[in-house]
C-alpha positions in Angstrom: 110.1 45.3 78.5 111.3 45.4 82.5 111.4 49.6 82.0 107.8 49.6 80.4 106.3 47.4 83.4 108.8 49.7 85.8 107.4 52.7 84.4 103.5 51.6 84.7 103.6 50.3 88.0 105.5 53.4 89.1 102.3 55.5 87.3 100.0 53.5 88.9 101.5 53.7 92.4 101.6 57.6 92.1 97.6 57.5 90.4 96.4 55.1 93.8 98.3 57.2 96.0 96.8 60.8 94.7 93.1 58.9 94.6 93.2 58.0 98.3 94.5 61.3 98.9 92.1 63.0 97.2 89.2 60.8 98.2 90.4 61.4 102.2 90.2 65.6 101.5 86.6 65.0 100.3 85.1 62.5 102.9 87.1 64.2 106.1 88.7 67.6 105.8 86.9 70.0 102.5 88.7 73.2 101.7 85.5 74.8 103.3 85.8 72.2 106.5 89.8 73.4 106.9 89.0 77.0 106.4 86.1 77.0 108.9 88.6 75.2 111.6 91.4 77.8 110.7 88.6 80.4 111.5 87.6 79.1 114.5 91.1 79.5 115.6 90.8 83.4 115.7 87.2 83.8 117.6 87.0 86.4 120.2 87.7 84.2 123.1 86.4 85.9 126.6 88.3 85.8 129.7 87.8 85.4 133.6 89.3 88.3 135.1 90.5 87.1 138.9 89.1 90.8 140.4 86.0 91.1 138.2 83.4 91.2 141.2 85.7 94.3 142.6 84.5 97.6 140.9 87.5 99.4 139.6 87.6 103.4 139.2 86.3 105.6 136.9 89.1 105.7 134.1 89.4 107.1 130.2 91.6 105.2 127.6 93.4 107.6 126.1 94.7 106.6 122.2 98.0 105.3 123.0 101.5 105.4 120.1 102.2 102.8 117.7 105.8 102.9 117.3 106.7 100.7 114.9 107.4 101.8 111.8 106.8 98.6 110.0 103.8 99.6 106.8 102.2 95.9 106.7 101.6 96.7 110.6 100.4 100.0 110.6 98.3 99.4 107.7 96.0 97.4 109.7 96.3 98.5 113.4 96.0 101.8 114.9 95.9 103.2 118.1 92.3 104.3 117.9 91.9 100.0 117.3 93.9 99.3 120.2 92.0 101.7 122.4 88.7 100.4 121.7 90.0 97.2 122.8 91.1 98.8 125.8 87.6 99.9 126.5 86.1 96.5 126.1 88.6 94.4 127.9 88.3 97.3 130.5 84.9 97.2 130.9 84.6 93.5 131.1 86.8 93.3 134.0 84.2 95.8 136.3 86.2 99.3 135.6 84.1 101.9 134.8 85.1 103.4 131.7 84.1 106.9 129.7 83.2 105.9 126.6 85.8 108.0 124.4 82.6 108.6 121.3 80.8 110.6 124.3 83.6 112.8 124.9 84.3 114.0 121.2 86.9 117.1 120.8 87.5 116.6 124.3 89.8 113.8 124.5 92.1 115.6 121.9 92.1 118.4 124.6 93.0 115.4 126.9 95.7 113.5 125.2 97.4 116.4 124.3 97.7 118.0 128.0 99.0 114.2 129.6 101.2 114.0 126.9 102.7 117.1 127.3 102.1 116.9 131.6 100.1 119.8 131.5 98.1 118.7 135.0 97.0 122.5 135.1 95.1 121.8 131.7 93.9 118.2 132.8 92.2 119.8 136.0 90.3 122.0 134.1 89.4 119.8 131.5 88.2 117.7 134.3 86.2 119.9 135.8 83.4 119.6 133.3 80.3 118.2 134.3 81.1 114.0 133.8 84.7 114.1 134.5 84.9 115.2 138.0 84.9 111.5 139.3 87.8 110.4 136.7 91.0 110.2 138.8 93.0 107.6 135.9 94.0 107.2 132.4 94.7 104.2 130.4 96.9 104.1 127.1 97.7 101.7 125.4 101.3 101.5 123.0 102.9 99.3 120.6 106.2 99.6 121.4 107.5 96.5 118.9 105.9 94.9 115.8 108.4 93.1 113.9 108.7 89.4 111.5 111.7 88.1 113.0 111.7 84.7 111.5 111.0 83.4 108.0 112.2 79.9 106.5 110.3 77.8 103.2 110.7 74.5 102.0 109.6 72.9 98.9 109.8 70.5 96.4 109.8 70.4 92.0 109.6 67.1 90.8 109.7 68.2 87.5 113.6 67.7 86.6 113.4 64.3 88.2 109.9 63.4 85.9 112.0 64.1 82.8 114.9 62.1 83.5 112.8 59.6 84.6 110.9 59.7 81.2 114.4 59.7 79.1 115.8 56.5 81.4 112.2 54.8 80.6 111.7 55.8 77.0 108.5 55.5 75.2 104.9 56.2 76.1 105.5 54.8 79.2 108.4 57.3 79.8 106.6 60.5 78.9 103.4 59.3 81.1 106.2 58.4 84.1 107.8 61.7 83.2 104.4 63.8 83.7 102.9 61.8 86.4 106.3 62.4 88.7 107.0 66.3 87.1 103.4 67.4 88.2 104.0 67.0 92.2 105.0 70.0 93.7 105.0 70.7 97.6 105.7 73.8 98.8 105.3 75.4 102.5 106.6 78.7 103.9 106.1 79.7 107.6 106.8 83.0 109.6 106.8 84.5 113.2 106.0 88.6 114.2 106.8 89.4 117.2 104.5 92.3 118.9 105.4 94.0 122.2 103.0 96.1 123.7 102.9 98.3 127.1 100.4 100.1 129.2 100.3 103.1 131.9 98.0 104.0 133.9 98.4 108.1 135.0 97.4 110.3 137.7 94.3 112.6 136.0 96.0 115.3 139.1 99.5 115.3 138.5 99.4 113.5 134.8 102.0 111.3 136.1 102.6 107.8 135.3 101.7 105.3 138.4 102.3 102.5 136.6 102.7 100.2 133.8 103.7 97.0 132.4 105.1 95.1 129.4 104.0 92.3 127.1 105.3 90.6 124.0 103.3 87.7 122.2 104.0 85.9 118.7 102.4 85.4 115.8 102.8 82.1 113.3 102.1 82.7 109.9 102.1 79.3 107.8 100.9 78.4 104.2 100.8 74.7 102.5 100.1 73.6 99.3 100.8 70.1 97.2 99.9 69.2 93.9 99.8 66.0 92.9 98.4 65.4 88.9 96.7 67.9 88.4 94.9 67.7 92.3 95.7 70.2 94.6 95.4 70.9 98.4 96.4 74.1 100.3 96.4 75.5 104.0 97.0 78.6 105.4 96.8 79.4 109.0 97.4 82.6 111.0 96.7 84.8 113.7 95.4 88.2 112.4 97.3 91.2 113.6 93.8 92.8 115.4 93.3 89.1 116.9 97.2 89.4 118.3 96.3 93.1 119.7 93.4 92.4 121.8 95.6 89.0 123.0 97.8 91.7 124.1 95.2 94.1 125.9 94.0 90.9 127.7 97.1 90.1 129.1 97.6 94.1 130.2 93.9 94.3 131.9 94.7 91.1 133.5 97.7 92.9 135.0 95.5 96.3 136.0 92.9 93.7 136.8 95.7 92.3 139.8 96.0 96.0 140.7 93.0 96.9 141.6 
């Protein structure tokens, strides 16, 4: 008789308890509610450059290397991405940039003579019509992209319902048995790291005047419980384009300094 009473107030505790639970997600925090914060989270977010009312020169970003060789990176970045938000950061903080659409086949011409420091080649590229008052270039390169950490933790009531159940016995057992075998908590979380670095070269001499490095992380976190049957799950990140144009702030910030 104690094991029966044992058993249902155990059920009903673990009943209550997933009621208030699930009667909180509803009145405070939906799944659409959580998504749309999560969201929020990866908005473009504008920044103040310190020497935006100085006009910087006339420059062209130049489609810089991604040299990781990691697929779940390169499958959703590339440099052409990287340079377009070179041109916007760039642009916001009062350079004056060529837009790289208007130049067509030329910027292959132009990316191929810096690369191989042909200045001969850039000079005469240069001389055409809109690129006489260009003087810099921009590029941008990925020079890490990496997951360095990864750790998960989670717990499977289920062995524990069933011996629960068998100690109990009886209808009481089996409901004990289900009601403790059904929660299930899981949560896994990860970090990529991303290093990226600029340089800025001479349009005359195609050499590099300078540059600059910057690294920033990037949490990647999923939760999920289940609790009879009701079930809640999280997942929050920072997208890898989101991490980029972090990335391209920070290195217009620092060309932004130079001015």
């Amino acid at each position: 008789m104690k094991k029966i009473k044992s058993g249902l107030i155990f059920v009903i505790f673990v009943i209550s308890i997933s009621l208030i639970a699930c009667t909180t997600l509803e009145k405070g925090h939906s799944a659409k509610e959580t998504a749309n914060e999560n969201a929020d989270g990866l908005v473009y977010k504008a920044i103040e450059y310190a020497n935006k009312s100085k006009k910087g020169p006339v420059l062209i970003v130049i489609p810089g290397q991604i040299k990781s060789s990691n697929a779940s990176f390169t499958q959703k970045v590339t440099a052409n991405n990287i340079a377009d938000f070179g041109e916007l950061e760039l642009s916001n903080a009062n350079f004056k940039v060529l837009e790289r659409a208007d130049l067509g086949p030329v910027l292959n011409e132009i990316s191929l003579a810096v690369n191989m420091g042909d200045p001969r080649k850039v000079r005469k590229i240069l001389r055409r019509g809109k690129f006489k008052t260009t003087k810099w270039f921009v590029k941008f390169d990925v020079l890490k992209a990496e997951q360095v950490a990864e750790a998960s933790t989670g717990a499977n009531l289920g062995v524990m319902g069933r011996l629960l159940g068998m100690g109990i016995g009886g209808t009481a057992g089996a409901i004990t048995g289900t009601a403790v075998g059904s929660v299930k908590t899981t949560e896994v979380a990860g970090v990529w790291l991303v290093g990226m670095r600029y340089k800025v070269i001479d349009a005359n001499t195609t050499e590099q005047v300078t540059q600059g490095y910057f690294e920033e992380k990037m949490d990647v976190g999923k939760k999920s419980t289940s609790v009879l049957g009701f079930s809640q799950g999280q997942k929050s990140f920072v997208t890898l384009d989101t991490l980029i144009q972090r990335l391209v702030q920070k290195a217009v910030s620092d060309l932004d300094a130079k001015k």
